[in-house]
Backbone as CSV, one residue per row, in Angstrom:
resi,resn,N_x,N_y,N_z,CA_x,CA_y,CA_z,C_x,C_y,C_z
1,UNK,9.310,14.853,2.084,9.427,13.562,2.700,8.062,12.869,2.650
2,UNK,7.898,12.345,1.603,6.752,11.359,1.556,6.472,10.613,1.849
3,UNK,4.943,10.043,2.886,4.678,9.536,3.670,3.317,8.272,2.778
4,UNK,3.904,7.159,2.689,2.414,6.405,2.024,2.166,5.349,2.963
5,UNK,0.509,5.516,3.267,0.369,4.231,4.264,-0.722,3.129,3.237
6,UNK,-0.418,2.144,3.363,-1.071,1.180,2.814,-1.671,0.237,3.428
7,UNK,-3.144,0.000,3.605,-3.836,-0.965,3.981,-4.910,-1.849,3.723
8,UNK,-4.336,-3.167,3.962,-3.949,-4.347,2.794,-4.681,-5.572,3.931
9,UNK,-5.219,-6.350,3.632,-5.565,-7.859,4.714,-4.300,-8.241,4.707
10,UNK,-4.242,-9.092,5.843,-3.341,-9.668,6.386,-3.312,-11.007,5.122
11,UNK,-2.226,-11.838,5.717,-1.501,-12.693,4.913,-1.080,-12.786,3.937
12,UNK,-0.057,-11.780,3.597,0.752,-11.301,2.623,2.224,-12.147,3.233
13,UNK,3.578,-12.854,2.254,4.539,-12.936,3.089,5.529,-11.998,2.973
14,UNK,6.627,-11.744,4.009,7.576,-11.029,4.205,8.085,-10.268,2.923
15,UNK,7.889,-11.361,1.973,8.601,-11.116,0.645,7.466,-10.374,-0.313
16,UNK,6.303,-10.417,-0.315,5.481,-10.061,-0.971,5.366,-8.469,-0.633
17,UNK,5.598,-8.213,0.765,5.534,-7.048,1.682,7.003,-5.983,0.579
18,UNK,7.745,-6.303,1.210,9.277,-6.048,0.675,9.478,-5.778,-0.999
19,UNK,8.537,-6.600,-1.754,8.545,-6.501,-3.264,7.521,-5.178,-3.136
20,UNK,6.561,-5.202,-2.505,5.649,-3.691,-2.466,5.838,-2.580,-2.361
21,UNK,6.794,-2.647,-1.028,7.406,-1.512,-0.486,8.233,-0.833,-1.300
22,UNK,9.206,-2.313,-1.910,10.627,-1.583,-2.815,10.136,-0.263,-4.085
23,UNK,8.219,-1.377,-5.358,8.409,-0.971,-5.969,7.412,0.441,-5.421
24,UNK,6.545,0.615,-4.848,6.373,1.924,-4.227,6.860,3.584,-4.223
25,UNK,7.910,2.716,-3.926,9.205,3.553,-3.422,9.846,4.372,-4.552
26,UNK,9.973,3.322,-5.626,10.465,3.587,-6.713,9.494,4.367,-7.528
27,UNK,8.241,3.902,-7.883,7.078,5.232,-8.369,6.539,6.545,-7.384
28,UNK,6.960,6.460,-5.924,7.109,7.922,-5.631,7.836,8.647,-6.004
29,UNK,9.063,8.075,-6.001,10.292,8.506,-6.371,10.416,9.301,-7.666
30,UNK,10.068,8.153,-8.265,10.015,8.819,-9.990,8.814,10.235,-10.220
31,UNK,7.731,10.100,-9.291,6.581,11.165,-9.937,6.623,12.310,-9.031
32,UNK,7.328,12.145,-7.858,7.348,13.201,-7.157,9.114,14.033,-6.308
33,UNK,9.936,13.140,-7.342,11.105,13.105,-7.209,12.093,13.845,-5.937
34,UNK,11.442,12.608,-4.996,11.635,12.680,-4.054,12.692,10.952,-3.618
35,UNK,14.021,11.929,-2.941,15.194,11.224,-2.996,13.987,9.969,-2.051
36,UNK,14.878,8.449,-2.557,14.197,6.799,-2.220,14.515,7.278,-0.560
37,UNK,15.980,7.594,0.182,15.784,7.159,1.293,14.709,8.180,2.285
38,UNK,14.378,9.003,1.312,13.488,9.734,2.010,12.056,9.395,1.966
39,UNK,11.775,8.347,1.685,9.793,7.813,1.385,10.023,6.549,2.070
40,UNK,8.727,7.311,2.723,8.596,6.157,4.318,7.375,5.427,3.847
41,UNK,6.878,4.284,3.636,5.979,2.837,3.436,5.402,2.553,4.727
42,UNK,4.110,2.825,5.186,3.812,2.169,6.510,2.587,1.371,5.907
43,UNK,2.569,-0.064,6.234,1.741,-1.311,6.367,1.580,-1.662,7.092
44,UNK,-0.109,-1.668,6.888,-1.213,-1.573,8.278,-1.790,-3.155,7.657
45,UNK,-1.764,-4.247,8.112,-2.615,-5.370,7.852,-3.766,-5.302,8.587
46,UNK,-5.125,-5.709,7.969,-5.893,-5.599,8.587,-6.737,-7.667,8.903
47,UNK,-7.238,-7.712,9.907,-7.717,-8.962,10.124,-8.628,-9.212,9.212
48,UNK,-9.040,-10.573,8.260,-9.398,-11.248,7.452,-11.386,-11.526,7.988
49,UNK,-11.540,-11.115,8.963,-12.638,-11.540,9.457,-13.957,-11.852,9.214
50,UNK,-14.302,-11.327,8.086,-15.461,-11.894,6.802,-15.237,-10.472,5.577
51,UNK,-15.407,-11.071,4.377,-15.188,-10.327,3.117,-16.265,-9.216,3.514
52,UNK,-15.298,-8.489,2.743,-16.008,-7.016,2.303,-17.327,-6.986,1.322
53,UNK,-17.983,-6.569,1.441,-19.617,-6.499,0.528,-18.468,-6.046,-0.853
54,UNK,-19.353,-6.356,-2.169,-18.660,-6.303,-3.193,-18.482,-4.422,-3.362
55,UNK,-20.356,-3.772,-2.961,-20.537,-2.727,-2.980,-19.202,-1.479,-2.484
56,UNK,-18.659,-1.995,-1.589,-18.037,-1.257,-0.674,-16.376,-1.242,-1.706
57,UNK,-15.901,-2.301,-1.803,-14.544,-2.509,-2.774,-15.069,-1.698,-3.672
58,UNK,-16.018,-1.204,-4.863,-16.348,-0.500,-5.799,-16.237,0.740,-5.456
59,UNK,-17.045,0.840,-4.149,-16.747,2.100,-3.954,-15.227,2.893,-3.790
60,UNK,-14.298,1.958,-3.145,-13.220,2.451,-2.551,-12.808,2.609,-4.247
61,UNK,-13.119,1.593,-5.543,-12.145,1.924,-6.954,-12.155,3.236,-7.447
62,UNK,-14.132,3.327,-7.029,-14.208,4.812,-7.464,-14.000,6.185,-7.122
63,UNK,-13.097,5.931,-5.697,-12.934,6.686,-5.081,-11.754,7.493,-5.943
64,UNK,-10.777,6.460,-6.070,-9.434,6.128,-6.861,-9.814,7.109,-8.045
């Protein structure tokens, strides 16, 4: 039962959320073939409150 949390700035709409979640869902699904109604999507928005140093986004790519 796979658990993905994603966190994302705020002002995304409903629909943008929902197109994420769906396709998500669908590449857990496929790589860890794990039945769809069983992969849970939790979205955490976070407040917009001044940009991130560029340094710091690089870091998180290279984390990746």
């Amino acid at each position: 039962m796979p658990f993905i949390h994603v966190e994302m700035i705020e002002g995304r709409s409903r629909e943008q959320k929902e197109a994420l979640v769906k396709e998500v869902t669908e590449v857990v699904s496929k790589h860890t073939g794990a039945p769809t109604e069983h992969i849970h999507i939790i979205i955490q928005e976070i407040k917009a409150e001044k940009p991130w140093p560029k340094r710091q986004i690089k870091r998180l790519i290279n984390f990746i």
